[in-house]
C-alpha positions, 0 to 999 in steps of 0.5 A, a space after each residue: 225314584 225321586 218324586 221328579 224323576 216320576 214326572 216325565 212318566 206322568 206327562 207320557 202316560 197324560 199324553 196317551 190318555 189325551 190322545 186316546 180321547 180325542 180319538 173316542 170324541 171322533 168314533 162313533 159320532 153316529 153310531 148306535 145307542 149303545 154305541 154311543 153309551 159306550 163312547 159316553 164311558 170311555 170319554 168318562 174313563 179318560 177324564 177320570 184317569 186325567 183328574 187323578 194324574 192332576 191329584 198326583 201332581 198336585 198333591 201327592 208328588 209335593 208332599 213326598 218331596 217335602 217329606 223327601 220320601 222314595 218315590 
């Protein structure tokens, strides 16, 4: 798989994460403590996920296509 072939599956897979954030910020608003903490996680694991999806595409995928290695 060529470094661009890889891009559209980055921009489905950011997509979902999104869209999964965006789905934890509207649940429980006023939940628990505990509840709450939870959300707290997830919305962390969501942006986390989101910043490595950035590195690949700003870091990885350039230097495998100027190294012209398989993806």
């Amino acid at each position: 798989m060529s470094s661009l072939g890889i891009r559209p599956h980055i921009k489905k897979i950011r997509g979902f994460i999104q869209r999964e954030r965006v789905w934890r910020e509207g649940v429980f608003r006023t939940g628990t403590l505990d509840e709450n903490r939870k959300r707290e996680e997830k919305l962390a694991d969501c942006d986390a996920a989101l910043a490595a999806l950035d590195a690949i595409e700003q870091v990885f995928i350039p230097r495998v296509a100027q190294e012209q290695l398989p993806l």
